[in-house]
VEXDOBA-182691 format. One line per 10 residues: their letters; for each residue x, y, z of C-alpha. Coordinates in nm, 2 decimals, m for minus. Example, Ala and Ser with C-alpha at 12.3 -4.5 7.8 and 13.67 -1.06 7.14 Angstrom:
% residues 2
AS = 1.23,m0.45,0.78 | 1.37,m0.11,0.71
This chain:
% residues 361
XXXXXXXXXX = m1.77,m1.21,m0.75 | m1.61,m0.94,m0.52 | m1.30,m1.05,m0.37 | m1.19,m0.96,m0.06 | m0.90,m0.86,m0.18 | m0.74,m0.88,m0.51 | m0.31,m0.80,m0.52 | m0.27,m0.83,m0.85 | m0.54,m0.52,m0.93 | m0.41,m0.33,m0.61
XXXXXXXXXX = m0.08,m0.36,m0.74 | m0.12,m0.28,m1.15 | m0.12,0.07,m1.11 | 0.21,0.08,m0.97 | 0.36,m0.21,m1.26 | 0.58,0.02,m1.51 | 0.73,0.18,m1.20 | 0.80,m0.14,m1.02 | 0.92,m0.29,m1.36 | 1.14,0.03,m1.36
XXXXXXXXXX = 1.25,m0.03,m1.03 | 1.38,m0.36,m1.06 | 1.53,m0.31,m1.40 | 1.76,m0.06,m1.23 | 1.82,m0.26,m0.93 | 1.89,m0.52,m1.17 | 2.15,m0.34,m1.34 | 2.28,m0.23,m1.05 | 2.46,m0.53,m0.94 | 2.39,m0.43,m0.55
XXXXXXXXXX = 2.08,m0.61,m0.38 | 2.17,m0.62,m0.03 | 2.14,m0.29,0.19 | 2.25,m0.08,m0.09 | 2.04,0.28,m0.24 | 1.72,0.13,m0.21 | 1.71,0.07,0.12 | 1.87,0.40,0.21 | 1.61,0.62,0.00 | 1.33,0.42,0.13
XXXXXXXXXX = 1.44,0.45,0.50 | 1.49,0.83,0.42 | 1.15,0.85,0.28 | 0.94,0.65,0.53 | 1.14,0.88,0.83 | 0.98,1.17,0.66 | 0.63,1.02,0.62 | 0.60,0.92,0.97 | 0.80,1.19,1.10 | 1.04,1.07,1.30
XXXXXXXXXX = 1.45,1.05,1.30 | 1.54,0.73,1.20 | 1.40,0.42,1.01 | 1.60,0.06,0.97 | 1.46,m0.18,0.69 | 1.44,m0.56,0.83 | 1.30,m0.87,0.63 | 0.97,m0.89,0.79 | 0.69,m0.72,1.06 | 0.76,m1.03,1.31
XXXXXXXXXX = 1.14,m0.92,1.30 | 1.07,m0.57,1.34 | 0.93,m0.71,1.65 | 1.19,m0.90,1.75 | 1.42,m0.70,1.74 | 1.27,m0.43,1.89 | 1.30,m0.64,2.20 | 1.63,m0.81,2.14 | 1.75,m0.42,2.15 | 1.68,m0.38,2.50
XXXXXXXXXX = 1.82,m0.66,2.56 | 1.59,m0.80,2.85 | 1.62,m1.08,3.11 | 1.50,m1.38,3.05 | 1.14,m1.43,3.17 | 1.11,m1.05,3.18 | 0.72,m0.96,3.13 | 0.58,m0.75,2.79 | 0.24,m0.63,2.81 | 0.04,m0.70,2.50
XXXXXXXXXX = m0.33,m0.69,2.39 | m0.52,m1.05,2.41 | m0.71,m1.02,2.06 | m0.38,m0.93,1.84 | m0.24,m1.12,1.58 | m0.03,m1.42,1.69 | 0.28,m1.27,1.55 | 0.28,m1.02,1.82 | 0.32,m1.26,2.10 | 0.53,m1.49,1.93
XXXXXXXXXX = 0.80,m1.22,1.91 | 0.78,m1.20,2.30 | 0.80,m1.58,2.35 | 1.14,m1.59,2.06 | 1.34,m1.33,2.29 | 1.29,m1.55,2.59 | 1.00,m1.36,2.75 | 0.63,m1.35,2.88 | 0.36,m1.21,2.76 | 0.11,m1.05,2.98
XXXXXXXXXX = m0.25,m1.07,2.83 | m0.45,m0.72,2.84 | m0.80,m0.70,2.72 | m0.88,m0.42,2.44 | m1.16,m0.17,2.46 | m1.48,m0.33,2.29 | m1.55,0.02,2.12 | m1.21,0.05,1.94 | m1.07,m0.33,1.95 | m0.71,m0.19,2.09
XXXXXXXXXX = m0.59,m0.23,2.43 | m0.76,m0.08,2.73 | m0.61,0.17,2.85 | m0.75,0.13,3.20 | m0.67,m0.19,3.27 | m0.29,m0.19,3.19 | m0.19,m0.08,3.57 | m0.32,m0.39,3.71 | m0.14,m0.60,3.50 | 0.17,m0.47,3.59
XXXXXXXXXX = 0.45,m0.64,3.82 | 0.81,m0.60,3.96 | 0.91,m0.86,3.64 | 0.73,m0.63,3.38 | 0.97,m0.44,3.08 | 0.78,m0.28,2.82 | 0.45,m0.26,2.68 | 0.32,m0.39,2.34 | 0.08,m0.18,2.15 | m0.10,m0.31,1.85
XXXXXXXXXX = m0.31,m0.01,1.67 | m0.54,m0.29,1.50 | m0.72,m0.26,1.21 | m0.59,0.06,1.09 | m0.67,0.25,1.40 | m0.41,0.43,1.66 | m0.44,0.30,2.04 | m0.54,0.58,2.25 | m0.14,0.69,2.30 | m0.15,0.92,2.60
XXXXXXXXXX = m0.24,0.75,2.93 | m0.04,0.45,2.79 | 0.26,0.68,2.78 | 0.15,0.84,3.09 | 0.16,0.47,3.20 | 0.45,0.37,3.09 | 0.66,0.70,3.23 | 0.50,0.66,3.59 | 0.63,0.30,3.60 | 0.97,0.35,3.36
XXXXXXXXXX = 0.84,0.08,3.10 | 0.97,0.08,2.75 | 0.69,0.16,2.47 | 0.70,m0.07,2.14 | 0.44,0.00,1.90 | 0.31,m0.27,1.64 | 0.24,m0.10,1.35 | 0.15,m0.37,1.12 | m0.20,m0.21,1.04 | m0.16,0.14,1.09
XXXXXXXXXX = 0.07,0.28,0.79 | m0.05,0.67,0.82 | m0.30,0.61,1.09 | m0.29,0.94,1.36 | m0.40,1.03,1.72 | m0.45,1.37,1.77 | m0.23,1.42,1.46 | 0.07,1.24,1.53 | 0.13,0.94,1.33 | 0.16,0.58,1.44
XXXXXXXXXX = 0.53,0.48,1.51 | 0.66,0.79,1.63 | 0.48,0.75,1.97 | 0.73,0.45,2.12 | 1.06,0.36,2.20 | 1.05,0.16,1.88 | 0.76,0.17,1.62 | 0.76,m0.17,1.42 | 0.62,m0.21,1.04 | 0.49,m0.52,0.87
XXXXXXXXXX = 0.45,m0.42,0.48 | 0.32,m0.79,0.39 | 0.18,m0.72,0.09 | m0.24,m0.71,0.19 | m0.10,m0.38,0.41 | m0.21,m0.07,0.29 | 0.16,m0.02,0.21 | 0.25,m0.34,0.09 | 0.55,m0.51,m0.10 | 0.50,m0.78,m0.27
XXXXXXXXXX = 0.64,m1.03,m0.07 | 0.76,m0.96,0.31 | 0.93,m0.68,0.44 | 0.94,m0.47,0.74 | 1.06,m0.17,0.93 | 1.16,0.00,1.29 | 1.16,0.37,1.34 | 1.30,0.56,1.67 | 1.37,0.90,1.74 | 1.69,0.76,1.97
XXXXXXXXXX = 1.99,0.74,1.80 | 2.15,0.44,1.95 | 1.87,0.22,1.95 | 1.88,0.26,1.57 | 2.26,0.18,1.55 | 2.17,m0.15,1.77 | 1.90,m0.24,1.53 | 2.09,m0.17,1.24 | 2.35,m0.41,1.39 | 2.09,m0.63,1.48
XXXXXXXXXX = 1.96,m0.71,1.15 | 2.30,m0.74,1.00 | 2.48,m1.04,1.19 | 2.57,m0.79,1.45 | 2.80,m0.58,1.21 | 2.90,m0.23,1.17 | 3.19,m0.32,0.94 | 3.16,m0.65,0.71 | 3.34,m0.95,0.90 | 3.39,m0.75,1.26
XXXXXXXXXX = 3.08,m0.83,1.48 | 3.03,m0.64,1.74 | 2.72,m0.86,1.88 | 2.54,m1.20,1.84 | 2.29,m1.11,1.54 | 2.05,m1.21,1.27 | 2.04,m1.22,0.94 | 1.72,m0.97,0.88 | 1.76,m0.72,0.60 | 1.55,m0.56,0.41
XXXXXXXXXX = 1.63,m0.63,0.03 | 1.69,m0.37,m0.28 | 1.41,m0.51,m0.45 | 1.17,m0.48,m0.21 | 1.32,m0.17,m0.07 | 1.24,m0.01,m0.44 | 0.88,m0.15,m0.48 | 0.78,0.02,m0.14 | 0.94,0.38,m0.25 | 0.72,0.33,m0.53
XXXXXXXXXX = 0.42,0.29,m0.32 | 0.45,0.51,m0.07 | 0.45,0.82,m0.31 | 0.05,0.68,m0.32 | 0.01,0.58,0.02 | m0.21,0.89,0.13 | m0.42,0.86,m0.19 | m0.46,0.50,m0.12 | m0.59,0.54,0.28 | m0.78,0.82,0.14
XXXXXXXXXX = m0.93,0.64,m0.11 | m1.01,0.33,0.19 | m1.11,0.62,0.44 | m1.38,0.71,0.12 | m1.51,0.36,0.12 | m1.57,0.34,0.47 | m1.81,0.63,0.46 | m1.98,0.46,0.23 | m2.03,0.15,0.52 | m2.08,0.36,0.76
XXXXXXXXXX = m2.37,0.56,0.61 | m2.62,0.29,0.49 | m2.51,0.00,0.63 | m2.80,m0.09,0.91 | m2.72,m0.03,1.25 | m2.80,m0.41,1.40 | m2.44,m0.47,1.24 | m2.19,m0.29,1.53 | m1.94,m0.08,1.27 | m1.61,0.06,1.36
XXXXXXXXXX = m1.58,0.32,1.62 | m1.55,0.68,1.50 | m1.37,0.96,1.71 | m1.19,1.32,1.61 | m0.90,1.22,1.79 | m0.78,0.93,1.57 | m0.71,0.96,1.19 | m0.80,0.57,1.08 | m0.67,0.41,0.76 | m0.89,0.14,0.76
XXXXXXXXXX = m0.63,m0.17,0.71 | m0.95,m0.37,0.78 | m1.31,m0.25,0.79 | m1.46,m0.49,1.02 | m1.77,m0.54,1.13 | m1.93,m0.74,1.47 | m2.26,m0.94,1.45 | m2.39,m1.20,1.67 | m2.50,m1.44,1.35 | m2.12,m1.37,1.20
XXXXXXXXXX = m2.07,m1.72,1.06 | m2.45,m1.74,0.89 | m2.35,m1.42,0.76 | m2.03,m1.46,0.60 | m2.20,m1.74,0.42 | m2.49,m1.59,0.32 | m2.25,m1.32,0.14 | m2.06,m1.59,m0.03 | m2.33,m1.76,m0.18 | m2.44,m1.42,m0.32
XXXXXXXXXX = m2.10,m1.33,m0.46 | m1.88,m1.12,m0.21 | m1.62,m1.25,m0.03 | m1.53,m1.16,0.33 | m1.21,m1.27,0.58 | m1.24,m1.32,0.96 | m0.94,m1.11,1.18 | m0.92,m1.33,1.36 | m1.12,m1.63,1.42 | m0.95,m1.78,1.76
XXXXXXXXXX = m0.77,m1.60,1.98 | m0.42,m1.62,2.12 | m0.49,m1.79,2.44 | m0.70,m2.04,2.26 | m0.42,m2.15,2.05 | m0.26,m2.48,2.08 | 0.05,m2.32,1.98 | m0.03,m2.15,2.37 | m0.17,m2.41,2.58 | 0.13,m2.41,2.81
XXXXXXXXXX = 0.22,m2.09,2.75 | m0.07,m1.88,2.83 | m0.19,m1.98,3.13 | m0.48,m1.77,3.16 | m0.78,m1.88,3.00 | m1.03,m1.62,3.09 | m1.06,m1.34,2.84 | m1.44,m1.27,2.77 | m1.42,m0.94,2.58 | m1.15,m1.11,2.34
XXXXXXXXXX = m1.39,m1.39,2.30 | m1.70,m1.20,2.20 | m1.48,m0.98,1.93 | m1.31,m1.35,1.80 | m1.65,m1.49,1.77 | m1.85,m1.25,1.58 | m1.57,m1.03,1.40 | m1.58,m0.98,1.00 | m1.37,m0.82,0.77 | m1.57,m0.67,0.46
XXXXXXXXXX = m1.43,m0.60,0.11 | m1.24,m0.21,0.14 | m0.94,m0.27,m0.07 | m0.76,0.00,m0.31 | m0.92,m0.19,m0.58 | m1.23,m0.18,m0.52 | m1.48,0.04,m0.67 | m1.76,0.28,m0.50 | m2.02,0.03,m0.67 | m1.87,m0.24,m0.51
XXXXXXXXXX = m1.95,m0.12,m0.19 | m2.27,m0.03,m0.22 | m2.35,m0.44,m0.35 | m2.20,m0.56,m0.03 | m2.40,m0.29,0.15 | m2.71,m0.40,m0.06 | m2.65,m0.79,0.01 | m2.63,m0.73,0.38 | m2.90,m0.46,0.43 | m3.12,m0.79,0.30
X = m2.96,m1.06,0.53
């Protein structure tokens, strides 16, 4: 059987050093926003090159409080894609405010560019990028856009750990760049953890306070906060990792050439273009017969994962929250979206037997 994904084998190069890691941190005595943290926020500052980087417990509080920082009116309108993740609109809705749906581009599965102006009113605040799947938005006429009409920029970052347009790495683009490194990520922990990187100086002191109870200094809050730190042990596995996390998009990036060269053409692969650098988070693939397909695979050994199969305004979760209901180009990339095997464990000959398997479907 070929697993989608398998953590345990992604992870087992990287076991004496995490064993290392938490042996010292053990020893330590300090697990809460002690050296960990710091060298890890030092490190990932360098790697996605810009000036500051705050650890927080998870990818949906990195989104939060992204928002929380600018501290918005309530009802105040975010832009966001309509195929992301669910987590990206849910941090919209917990700060009190509304998302505005925007279909993506059916080539590249991000956000259209092009239909971002129409969507925007008196009540919008910022716009919500999600570089999905590994791959970068197309970042200049969103920042064009979001200049001409004085809107903040949040990137989600969840899937794009080294991913570039025109050699500038996700996260630095933004007001606020927010990381997910849930442990299927191409940087992953191994349990939840997150991050936020800015090049502003005091939106980084506001996050830190943020994710602290609204501390500088232990007991003396300056405002209302959360309880949202990135932890020592966690803090160390990631330092670990992200020595390897080039080799490890490399090695992905390898795989995908594999795909992309002799899988046939009736199935619709990712979009390729010299202006984005993709990591490939998720190889996906679109076909009309998706479901027959997925079980066809199964029953011949290879397992496969849907991102995502319904999208946000289908929900029940958003039946009164998303009003409207008409989203065709989300649809069609819900309905016949599938995520193939392309994890750091898994082998060249690997790929070629899920290649094989569906070349025959």
């Amino acid at each position: 059987m070929i697993e989608y994904e398998n953590l345990r084998k992604v992870n087992l190069p990287f076991f004496e050093e995490y064993l290392q890691s938490f042996k010292d941190t053990l020893e330590s005595g300090w697990f809460i926003l002690g050296s960990n943290v710091k060298k890890f926020e030092k490190d990932f500052t360098d790697y996605v090159n810009c000036k500051y980087c705050v650890g927080v417990a998870s990818g949906l509080d990195a989104l939060i409080l992204s928002l929380k920082a600018f501290d918005f009116e309530s009802g105040s309108e975010v832009i966001v894609p309509s195929n992301t993740y669910i987590a990206t609109i849910l941090s919209i809705l917990h700060c009190g405010l509304k998302p505005i749906l925007v279909e993506p581009d059916i080539r590249t599965y991000n956000i259209d560019p092009s239909k971002i102006e129409e969507k925007i009113s008196p009540n919008t605040k910022a716009v919500m990028v999600v570089h999905l799947y590994g791959k970068s938005c197309e970042m200049d006429p969103i920042i064009n856009i979001c200049r001409k009409y004085n809107l903040k920029l949040i990137e989600d970052c969840a899937q794009s750990h080294g991913a570039k347009y025109k050699n500038k790495t996700t996260g630095s683009f933004g007001d606020f760049g927010a990381f997910s490194f849930y442990p299927t990520k191409n940087l992953g922990a191994l349990g939840d953890a997150g991050a936020i990187t800015t090049d502003n100086e005091n939106l980084a002191k506001i996050i830190k306070r943020l994710r602290n109870y609204g501390s500088d200094i232990k007991y003396y809050n300056e405002i209302a906060g959360y309880n949202s730190r990135l932890d020592e042990v966690q803090a160390g596995f990631l330092s670990v990792k992200l020595k390897k996390l080039n080799e490890i998009n490399d090695h992905k990036r390898k795989l995908a050439k594999i795909y992309f060269e002799n899988l046939r053409n009736d199935f619709i692969k990712p979009d390729v273009h010299q202006d984005f650098f993709d990591v490939y988070h998720i190889f996906n693939i679109r076909h009309p017969k998706r479901d027959m397909l997925k079980e066809f695979l199964l029953k011949n050994g290879i397992k496969t994962d849907i991102h995502y199969p319904v999208p946000p305004h289908k929900q029940k979760a958003m039946n009164e929250i998303i009003k409207e209901k008409y989203f065709p180009i989300s649809e069609e990339i819900h309905s016949t979206t599938l995520s193939l095997p392309i994890s750091y464990s898994h082998s060249e000959e690997d790929i070629y037997r899920v290649i094989d398997t569906m070349n025959r479907f």
